[in-house]
Each structure stands twice: as structure tokens, then as C-alpha cells.
N, C-alpha and C positions, 0 to 999 in steps of 0.2 A: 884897622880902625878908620881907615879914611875910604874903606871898600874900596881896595884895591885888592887882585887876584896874582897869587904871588907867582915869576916869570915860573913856567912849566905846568902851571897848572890848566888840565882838560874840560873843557865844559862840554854836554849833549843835551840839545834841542829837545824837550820831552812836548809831544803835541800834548793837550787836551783831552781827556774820556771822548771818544769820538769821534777823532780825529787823528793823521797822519800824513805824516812827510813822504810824498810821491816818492819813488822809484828814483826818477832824474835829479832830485834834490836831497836822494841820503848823504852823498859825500859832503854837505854842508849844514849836517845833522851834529859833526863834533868839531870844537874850534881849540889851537892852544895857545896860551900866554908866551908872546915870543918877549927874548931878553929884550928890547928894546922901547919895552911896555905896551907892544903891540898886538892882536890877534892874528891868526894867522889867515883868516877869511874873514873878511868885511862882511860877504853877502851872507844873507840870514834866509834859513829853508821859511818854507810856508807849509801851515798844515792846512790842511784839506779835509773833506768830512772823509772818514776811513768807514769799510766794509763794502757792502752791493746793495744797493737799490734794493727794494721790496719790489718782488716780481708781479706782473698783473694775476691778481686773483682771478681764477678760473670757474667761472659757472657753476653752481652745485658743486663747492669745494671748500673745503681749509686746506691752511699751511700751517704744518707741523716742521720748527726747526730744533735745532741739537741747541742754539742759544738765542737770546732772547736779543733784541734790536738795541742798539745804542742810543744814547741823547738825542745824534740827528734821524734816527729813524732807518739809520742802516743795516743789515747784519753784517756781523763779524767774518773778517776773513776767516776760510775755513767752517764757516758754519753750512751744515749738511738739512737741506729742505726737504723733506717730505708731501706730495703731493696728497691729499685724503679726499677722498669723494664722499660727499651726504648720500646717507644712507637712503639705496634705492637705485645709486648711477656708479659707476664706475672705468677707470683709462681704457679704453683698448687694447684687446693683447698687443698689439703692431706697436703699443706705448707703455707696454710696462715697464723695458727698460728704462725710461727714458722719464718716468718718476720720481726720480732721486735728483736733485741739483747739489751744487756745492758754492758756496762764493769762492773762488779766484782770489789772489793776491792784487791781481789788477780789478779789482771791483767789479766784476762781472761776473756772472754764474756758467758755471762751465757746459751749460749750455741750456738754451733756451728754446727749443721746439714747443708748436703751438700744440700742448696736449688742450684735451677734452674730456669732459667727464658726460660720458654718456649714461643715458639712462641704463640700466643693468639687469642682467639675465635676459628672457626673451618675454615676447607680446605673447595673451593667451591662443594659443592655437584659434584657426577655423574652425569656428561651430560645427559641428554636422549634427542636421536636423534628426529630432526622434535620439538621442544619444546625451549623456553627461559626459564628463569628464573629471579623471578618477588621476590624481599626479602624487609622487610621493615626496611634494612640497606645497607647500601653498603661496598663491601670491603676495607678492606685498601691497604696500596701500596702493602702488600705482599701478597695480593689475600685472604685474611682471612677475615670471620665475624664476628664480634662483637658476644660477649654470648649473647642470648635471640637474635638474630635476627631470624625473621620468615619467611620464603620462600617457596614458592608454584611454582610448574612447570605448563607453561601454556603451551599448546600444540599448533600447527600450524593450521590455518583455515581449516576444515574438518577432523582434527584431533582431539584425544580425550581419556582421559586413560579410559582403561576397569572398571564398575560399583564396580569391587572388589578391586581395586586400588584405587579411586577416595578420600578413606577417609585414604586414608597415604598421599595425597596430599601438607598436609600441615609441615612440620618439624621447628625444633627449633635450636638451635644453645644450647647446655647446654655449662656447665662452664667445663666442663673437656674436652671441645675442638672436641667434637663428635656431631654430628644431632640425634636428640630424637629415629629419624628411616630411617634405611637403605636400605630397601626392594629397589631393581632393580624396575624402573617405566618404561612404556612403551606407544608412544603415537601411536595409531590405527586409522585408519579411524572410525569413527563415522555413525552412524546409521547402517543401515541391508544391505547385498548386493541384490543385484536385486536377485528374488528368480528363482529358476531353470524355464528355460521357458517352454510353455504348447502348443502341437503342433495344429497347427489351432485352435489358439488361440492369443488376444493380453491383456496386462495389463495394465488397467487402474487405475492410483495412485494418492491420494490425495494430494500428493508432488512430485514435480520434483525429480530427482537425484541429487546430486552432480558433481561436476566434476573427483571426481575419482567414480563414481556412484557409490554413499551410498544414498539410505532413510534416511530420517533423524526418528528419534525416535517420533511414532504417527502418520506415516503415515500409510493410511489404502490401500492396494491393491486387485483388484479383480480381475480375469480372465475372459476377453470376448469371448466366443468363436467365431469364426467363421461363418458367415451365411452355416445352414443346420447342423452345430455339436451344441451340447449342453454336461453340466457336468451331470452326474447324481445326479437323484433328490437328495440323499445323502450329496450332495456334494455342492449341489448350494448355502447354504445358508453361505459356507467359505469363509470370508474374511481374507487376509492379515493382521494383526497388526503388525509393528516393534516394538519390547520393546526397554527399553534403556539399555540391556543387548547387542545389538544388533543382537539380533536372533528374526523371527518372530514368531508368536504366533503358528502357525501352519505349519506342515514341510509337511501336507500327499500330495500324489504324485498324481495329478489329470491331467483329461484325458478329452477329448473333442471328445466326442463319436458322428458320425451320429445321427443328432438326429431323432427321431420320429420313424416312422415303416415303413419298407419295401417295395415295393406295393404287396398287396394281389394277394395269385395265381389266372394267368388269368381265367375267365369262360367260357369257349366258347359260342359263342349265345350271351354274354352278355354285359356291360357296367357296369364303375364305377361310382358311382357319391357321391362326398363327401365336408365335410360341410367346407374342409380346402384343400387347394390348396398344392400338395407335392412343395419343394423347388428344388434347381437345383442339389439337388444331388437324386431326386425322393423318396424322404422319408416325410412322413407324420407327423406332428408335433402331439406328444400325447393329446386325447384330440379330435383327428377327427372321425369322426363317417360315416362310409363308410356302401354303398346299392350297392347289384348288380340288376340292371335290365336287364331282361332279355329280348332279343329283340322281335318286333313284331314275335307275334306265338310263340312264345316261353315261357315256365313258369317253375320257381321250382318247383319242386313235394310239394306237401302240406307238407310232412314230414320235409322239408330243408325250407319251406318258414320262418319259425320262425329264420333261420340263416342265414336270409339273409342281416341284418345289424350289423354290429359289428365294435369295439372303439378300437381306439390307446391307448395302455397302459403307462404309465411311464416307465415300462421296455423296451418300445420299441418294445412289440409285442402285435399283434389282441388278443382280448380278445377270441376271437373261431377261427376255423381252419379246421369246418367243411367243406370235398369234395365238394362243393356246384356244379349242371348241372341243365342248362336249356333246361328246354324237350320239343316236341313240345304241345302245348298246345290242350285243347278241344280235339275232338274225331275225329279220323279217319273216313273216308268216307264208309258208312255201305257195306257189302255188296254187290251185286249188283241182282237185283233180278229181271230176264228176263219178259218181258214183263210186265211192269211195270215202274212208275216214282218216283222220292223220294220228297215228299213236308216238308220242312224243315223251322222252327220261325227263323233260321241265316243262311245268307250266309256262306260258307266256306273261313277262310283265304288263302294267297296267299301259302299256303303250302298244302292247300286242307283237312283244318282241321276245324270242327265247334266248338265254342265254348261249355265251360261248361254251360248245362241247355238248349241247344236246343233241342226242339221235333220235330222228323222225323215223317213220318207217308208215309208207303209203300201204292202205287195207281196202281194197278193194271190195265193195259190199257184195253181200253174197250174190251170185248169177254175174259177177264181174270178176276178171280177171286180167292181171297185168299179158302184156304178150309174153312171149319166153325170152325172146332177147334185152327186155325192160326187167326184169325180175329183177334184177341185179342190181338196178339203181332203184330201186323202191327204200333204203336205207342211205339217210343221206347226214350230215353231221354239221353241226353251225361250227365255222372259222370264226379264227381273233378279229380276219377282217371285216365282220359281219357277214360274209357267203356263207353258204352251203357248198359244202365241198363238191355237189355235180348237182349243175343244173338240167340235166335232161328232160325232155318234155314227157310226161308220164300221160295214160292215157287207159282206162279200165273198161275193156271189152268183153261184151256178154260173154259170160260165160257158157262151156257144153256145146251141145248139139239143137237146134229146134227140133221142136216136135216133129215126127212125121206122121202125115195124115194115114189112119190104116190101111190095107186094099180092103175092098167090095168082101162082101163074106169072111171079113177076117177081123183077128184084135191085135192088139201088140203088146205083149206083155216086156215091161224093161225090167233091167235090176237094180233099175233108182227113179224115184220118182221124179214127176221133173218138179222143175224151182216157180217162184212165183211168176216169171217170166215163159213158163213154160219148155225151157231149157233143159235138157237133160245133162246131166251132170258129163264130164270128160270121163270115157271108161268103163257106162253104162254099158253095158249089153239087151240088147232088145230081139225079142222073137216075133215073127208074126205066126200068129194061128189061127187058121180055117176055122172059118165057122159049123157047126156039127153037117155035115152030106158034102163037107167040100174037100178039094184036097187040093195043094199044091203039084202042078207037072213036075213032073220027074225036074225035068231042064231046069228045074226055078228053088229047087230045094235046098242047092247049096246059098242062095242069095235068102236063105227065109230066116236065120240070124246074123245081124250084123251090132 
């Protein structure tokens, strides 16, 4: 009753909601009633404000703790902070750990690195011109993607990223706010360009063009040429391929040559005649087979006859080149061998030439005759070479005997009349006879036929 604390009795220093007795000052937290009515410590603790300090709030952040702040605006020992980022930003991976705090018994937080809430996910990639972009997130309000979001550029209709590019296509959004990869992309026209043109020539394509004219990848092109050009044979069996590189498979520079051959030099005397008709630019498609003939009366020499047909080559030239002339043909008209007719097995052509193989044969008009050692060549025969197989000089000599003048009182009777030349034929026999009171001498009678 007189508030007095009876000897043995313990008292403990209770701080305040929000306060507490340091560390250094627990042992002065309990005191006891000693018998002599005395305490056993005089000195009295002091309370202090208890928990940690509120940590500096962090840019584009809350703090979310396990309890709620004391009277003086501290948290509780033991209280567990969570770091939260507004939505949009987020700690760095290098900080995730290091988001969790705790208060300490000693009023401090068990640790206090400078996080940061950075903005979150990544920036919208580089544009590339002519292309959208296609991700399988969408930004949020501050233009950012989500980590892990996936996005591919798709390019504009006839456009298209080059073959070496096509497999960076796709990027990621990683956690530290970067795309997986950053290589510059670029969207191209797609397929091959029309390929360099080929003159008299047109190309015909598996595929249309586009309208910025691209082939598309797969198309196959060939070069037409022109009626009367052609490629060389080399050449002809190139087609076009676009790849999907957009280059075509073959670049060599082709040409559309006149095609076929030339026209053979003229013959004079002669004519062409061939198995292929030349085109309108007078060239022969390889492959034709040309003759000259040579006009009536007229012939190759036998040595040229064998060259006298000859082929269009692929190269575009006659397979020969020999001088070829048409001569006239058969044999010249013999001779002429006075008094006398020429009996001939062919007429002469209209050039006055007989053919090869006829036999002449020289006719002496009557009262002429060949000598005897000429008879022989009086048949003579036209050669391939144009001769007559013997030129000997022929020559038609009266024929018979002349007349002889009678003798005086005599006639002369023959046994052939003579010819218009007054020749007696070879072989006549002739008498002379006395005129009626005459007579031949004995001595003369054998000379009175001869």
C-alpha cells in the first residue's frame, strides 16, 4: 500500500510499440528488489526507435514487405522487403538475387546494393525498309517486348531477304533486354532479273515476271532466236535456271549467229539445187546438202565431178570449197576434112559439141578417097576428157585413075565409067581399040589393056 516492491521481486524495462532497448543496454533491461530495499542497478536502459529505416525507394518501383512499419515509421526486425518494379521495367538479371532484403536485428537491412528497375524486355528491333514486323507478343505501352518474345521480319510482296540472311530471320527477346541477334537485314526484290537480252533473239520463260520484273526462283528461260539466226551448237542446249540465290545458273554471253551457210560461190554455166530451202536472209540451215548442175552442154570435168555435192556444216561452212567450172561437154566438132562428110551415132548439141562416146567416121565424097594407111583412123570416138581418141590429120584424095587421052585412030573403052571428076574408078580396066583400017603393032598389043 505504500508502493513499495517486495525484497526479491524482478522488474523488465518493456520499450514502447516502436521501440527498443539496444543490444549494449539488454543487461539493464531487468533490475531486482535487493533486501536492503534497494535495486540492483541504478542505471535504467533507454529505448530507441526499433526495426530499419525505410529503404530509398527505387525509380519505377514499390515495396512490398512481410509487415507493415511501426509508429516511428520503421520496419520490424525481421521484416522480409520485396523489391516490385511498375509495370513495364524490371531488376536485372545480375539483380535478381539481390531483390529480397531482410531487416537485421541491428537495424539494418541485410543488404543494400544500388538495384535499378530498368525499363523491361527489349526496344522494337530495326526497321527494315519495305518489311513489317510479325512477333508473338506485343509491345507494351512503352514500345517494349516482353523477354522471350519471338519476331521475324516479313518483307513486302515481291520482296524478300537474300538466302544468306533468311536464317537470322527469326530473333528472341533475351532477359537482358537485347534481341539474340542484330545483323542489319535487308528486304530485295526476289527472284533473278531478266537476264541480259540477246540480239535477234526473244526469251521465252517458264514464268512471268513480276511487276518490278523478277523471275521468280525455278523459273526456267531460253533464248529464241530469230527466224534465219541460230546459237551455236555449243550453246543450244542452255537453259536459264533462276536459283533462290537469285542469280541464274548460267551467266555465259550468247549470241544468235546467222544461222546455216552462206550461198556457195556462183558456177558459171550452172545451177543450185538443194535439199533445204535458204531462209530470208539467204543462208542454208546446217544439214543441207547442195548439187551444182551444170547447164545443158555443159559438165564438170571428171576430176571436180566427185565435188560436186557438198553439206552445211554446224559451223556454218560447206564441208569443201573446191573451184568447181562447168565445161562444155562431149567433143568439139572434128576437124574438117575437105571433100568429105562426117557420119556421127549423136547429133551435136546446141553448142556444137557431141557427146561423150560418139563415133564419127570421115566419108570421103565420091571421086575422094582416104589414103590406105589413113583408113584406119577415119573412125574416131569422143573421150570423157572432151578428145577424140586419135587426132590424126585426115586428108581425101581423088580418087581412081585420070582419064587417059585415046591414041590417034583409037577409042578406049573401060569397065567403069569415070566419076564427075573424070577419074576412073580404082580397078577399072580400060582397052584401047583401033579405029576401023587400023591396027595395033604386034610390039604394042600387050600395052593395049591396062
Amino acid at each position: 500500500t505504500l508502493g513499495m516492491r517486495p525484497v526479491g521481486t524482478i522488474c523488465r524495462h518493456i520499450c514502447d510499440n516502436g521501440y527498443e532497448i539496444s543490444q549494449s543496454q539488454l543487461p539493464l533491461a531487468e533490475v531486482s528488489c535487493l533486501a536492503n530495499g534497494q535495486w540492483d542497478r541504478q542505471d535504467q536502459p533507454q529505448c530507441v526507435g526499433s526495426g530499419c529505416a525505410s529503404p530509398a525507394i527505387l525509380p519505377n518501383s514499390v515495396l512490398n514487405c512481410s509487415n507493415p512499419v511501426n509508429p516511428t515509421g520503421n520496419w520490424p526486425t525481421g521484416t522480409t522487403c520485396n523489391i516490385m518494379c511498375d509495370e513495364g521495367f524490371s531488376v536485372p538479371p545480375n539483380q535478381h538475387s539481390l531483390n529480397e532484403i531482410v531487416c537485421q536485428g541491428d537495424g539494418t537491412w541485410n543488404q543494400m546494393a544500388q538495384l535499378e528497375c530498368n525499363e523491361s524486355g527489349c526496344a522494337s528491333p530495326d526497321s527494315v525498309p519495305d518489311s513489317s514486323l510479325e512477333c508473338s507478343e506485343t509491345a507494351n505501352h512503352l514500345g517494349r517486348y516482353p523477354t522471350g518474345a519471338l519476331c521475324k521480319v516479313v518483307c513486302k510482296e515481291g520482296l524478300a531477304l537474300p538466302p544468306d540472311m533468311q536464317s537470322l530471320n527469326q530473333f528472341v527477346c533475351q532477359e537482358d533486354g537485347t534481341w539474340n541477334q542484330t545483323q542489319t537485314l535487308e528486304c530485295s526484290s526476289v527472284g533473278c532479273a531478266s537476264p541480259n537480252p540477246v540480239s535477234d533473239a526473244s526469251l521465252e520463260c517458264s514464268t512471268d515476271a513480276d511487276h518490278f520484273g523478277k523471275f521468280p526462283a525455278g523459273t526456267i528461260c531460253k533464248v529464241v532466236c530469230a527466224d534465219g539466226h541460230a546459237l551455236p551448237s555449243s550453246l543450244q542446249s542452255l537453259n536459264r535456271l533462276c536459283h533462290v540465290d537469285g542469280m541464274w545458273n548460267q551467266t555465259d554471253k550468247l549470241e544468235c549467229r546467222n544461222s546455216g551457210c552462206s550461198s556457195p560461190n556462183a558456177v558459171p554455166g550452172a545451177s543450185l539445187e538443194c535439199s533445204e530451202n535458204a531462209g530470208d536472209l539467204e543462208k542454208w540451215p546446217p544439214g543441207t546438202t547442195c548439187h551444182v548442175v551444170c547447164d545443158d552442154g555443159l559438165a564438170l570435168p571428171p576430176s571436180l565431178q566427185s565435188f560436186s555435192s557438198f553439206v552445211c556444216q554446224e559451223d556454218r561452212t560447206w564441208n569443201q570449197s573446191a573451184q568447181l567450172e562447168c565445161r562444155e561437154t562431149g567433143c568439139a566438132h572434128p576437124d574438117v576434112v575437105p571433100d568429105s562428110s562426117l557420119k556421127c551415132s549423136n547429133d551435136a548439141n546446141h553448142l556444137g559439141n557431141r557427146p561423150t562416146g560418139t563415133l564419127c567416121e570421115v566419108q570421103c565424097n565420091e571421086g575422094f578417097t582416104l589414103p590406105l594407111d589413113l583408113q584406119s583412123s577415119s573412125r574416131f570416138v569422143c573421150q570423157e576428157d572432151g578428145m577424140w581418141n586419135q587426132t590424126v590429120h585426115l586428108d581425101c584424095l581423088k580418087s581412081g585413075c585420070a582419064n587417059l587421052d585415046p591414041a590417034r585412030d583409037s577409042s578406049l573403052q573401060c569397065s567403069n565409067e569415070a566419076n564427075g571428076f573424070g577419074n576412073r574408078p580404082a580397078g577399072t580396066v580400060c582397052k584401047v581399040v583401033c579405029s576401023k583400017g587400023y591396027t595395033l603393032p604386034s610390039n604394042q598389043l600387050s600395052f593395049s589393056e591396062f
